[in-house]
C-alpha positions in Angstrom: 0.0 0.0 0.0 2.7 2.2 0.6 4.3 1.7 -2.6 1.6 3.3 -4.1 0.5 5.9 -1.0 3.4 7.0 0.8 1.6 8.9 3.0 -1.7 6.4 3.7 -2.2 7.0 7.2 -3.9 3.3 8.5 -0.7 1.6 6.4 1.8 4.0 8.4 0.2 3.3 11.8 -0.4 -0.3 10.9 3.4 -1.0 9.7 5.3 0.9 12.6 4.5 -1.6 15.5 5.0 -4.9 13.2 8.5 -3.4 12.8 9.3 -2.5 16.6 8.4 -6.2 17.2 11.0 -7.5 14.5 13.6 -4.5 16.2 13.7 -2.7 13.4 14.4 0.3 14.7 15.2 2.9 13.0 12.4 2.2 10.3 9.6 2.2 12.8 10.6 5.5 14.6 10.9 7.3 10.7 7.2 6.0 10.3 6.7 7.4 13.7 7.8 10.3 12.9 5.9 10.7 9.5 2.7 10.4 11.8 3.8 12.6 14.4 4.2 15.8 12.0 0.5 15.0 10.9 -1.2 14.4 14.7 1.9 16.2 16.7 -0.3 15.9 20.1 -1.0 12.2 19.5 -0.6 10.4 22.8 0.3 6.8 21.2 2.5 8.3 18.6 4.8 9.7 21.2 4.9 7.2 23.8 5.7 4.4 20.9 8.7 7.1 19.9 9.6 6.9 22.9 9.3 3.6 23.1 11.6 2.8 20.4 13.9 5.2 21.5 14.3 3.3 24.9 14.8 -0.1 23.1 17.7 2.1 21.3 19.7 2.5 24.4 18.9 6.6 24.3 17.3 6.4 27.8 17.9 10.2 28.6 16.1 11.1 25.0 13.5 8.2 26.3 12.7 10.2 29.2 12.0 13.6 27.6 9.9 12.0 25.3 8.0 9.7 27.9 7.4 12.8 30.2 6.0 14.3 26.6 3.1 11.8 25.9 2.4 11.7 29.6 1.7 15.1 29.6 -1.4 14.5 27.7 -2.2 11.1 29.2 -1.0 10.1 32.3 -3.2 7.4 33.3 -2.4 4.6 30.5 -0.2 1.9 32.1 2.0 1.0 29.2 3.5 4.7 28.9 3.6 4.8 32.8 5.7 0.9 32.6 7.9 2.8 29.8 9.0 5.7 32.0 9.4 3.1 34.9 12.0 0.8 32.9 14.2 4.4 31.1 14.8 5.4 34.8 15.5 2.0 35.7 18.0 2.1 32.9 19.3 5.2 34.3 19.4 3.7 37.8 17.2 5.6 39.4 15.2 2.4 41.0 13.2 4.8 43.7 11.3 6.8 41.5 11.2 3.4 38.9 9.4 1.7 41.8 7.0 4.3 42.5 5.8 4.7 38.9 5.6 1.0 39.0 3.8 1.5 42.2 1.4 3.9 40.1 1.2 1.3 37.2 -0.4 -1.2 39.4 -3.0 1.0 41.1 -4.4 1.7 37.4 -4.4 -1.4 36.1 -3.7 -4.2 38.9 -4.0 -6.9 36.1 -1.1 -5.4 34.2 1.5 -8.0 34.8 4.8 -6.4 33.4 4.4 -3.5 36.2 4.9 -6.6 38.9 7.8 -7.9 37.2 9.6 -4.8 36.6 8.8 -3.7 40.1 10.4 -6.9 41.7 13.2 -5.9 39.7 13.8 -2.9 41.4 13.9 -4.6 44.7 16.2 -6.5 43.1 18.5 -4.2 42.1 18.3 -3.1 45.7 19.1 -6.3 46.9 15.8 -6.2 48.8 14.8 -9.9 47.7 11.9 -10.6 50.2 9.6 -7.9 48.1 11.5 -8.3 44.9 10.1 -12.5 45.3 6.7 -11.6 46.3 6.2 -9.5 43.4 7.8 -11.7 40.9 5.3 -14.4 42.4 2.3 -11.8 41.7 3.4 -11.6 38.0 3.7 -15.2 37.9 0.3 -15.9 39.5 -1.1 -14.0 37.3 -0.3 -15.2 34.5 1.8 -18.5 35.0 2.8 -18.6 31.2 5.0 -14.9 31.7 8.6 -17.4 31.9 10.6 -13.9 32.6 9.0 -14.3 36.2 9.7 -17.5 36.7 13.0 -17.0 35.5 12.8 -14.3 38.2 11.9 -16.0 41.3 14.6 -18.6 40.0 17.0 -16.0 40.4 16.0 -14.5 43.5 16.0 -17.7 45.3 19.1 -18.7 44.3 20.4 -15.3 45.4 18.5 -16.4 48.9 20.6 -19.8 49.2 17.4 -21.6 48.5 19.0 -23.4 45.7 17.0 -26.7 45.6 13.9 -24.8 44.8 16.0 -22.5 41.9 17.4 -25.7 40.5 13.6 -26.9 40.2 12.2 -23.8 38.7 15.4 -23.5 36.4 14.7 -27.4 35.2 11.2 -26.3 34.7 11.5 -23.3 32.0 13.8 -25.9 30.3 11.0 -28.1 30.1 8.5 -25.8 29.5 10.6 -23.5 26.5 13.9 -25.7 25.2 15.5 -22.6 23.7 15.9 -20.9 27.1 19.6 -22.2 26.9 21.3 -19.8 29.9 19.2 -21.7 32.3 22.3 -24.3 32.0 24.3 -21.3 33.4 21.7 -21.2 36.3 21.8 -24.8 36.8 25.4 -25.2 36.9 25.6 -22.8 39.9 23.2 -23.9 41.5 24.8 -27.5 41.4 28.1 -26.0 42.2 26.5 -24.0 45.4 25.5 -27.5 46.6 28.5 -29.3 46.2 27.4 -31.4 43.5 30.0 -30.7 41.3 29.9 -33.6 38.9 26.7 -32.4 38.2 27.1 -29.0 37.4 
């Protein structure tokens, strides 16, 4: 379609997200942009920008452009889970974990918002909160196997390494590809002394 209308509008807005899932970057945030200079106020527009932007590595430019959209919507949990994770990237897990925090009194079904709020008790080495939100994620929806990779992690950080060794053994199962979990099980064996093993 846009071969033969450049500037189709429903093509443009259809296209862009199709090619942030694939990672291509730099084409989505040019269709972005196309969109942008005809709707510059355009809540979604900007937040996918921004979006993309954070998936570049650009977190400071993220930020601007995050506090942007959410200027005209601050109530929609994806944008509010975006501007969590760019200050997480800049390491600023306080304010991360309120937004989270904010994130989950809108939309308390919102999964991602647990996740990423565990991880900033992680990062903070607090691991009793960063395991009972990972295991909120998880309840939710026990199909998200970043969680449960998660509360792997967190255990094992714990000492509880019979338990991460089961959970670890159990995303094999459950998704093959997820090769690093070797790497997981390997400590874990060695942290028991079962060293033939690992």
């Amino acid at each position: 379609i846009l071969s033969k209308e450049p500037k189709n509008i429903n093509a443009l807005k259809n296209l862009y997200p199709i090619l942030i899932n694939n990672m291509i970057l730099d084409e989505s945030k040019n269709l972005i942009n196309q969109l942008i200079i005809e709707s510059p106020n355009n809540y979604t527009l900007l937040r996918d920008r921004a979006y993309v932007t954070y998936l570049e590595g650009d977190f400071e430019s993220a930020l601007t452009q995050i506090n942007k959209a959410l200027n005209i919507n601050n109530d929609e949990v994806f944008g509010i889970n975006i501007k969590g994770l760019v200050l997480f990237k800049l390491n600023n897990f306080d304010e991360s974990k309120i937004i989270f925090k904010k994130a989950i009194k809108i939309n308390s079904e919102y999964i991602d918002s647990y996740n990423n709020l565990g991880m900033c008790y992680y990062k903070n080495e607090n691991l009793n909160e960063a395991y009972k939100n990972f295991k909120l994620a998880y309840k939710k929806n026990p199909d998200f196997i970043l969680a449960l990779i998660n509360i792997g992690n967190t255990l094992a950080l714990k000492d509880k390494n019979r338990a991460a060794l089961n959970i670890y053994k159990n995303i094999l199962k459950r998704d093959p590809k997820k090769k690093e979990m070797y790497i997981n099980i390997c400590i874990a064996y060695c942290k028991m002394g079962k060293f033939e093993k690992a």
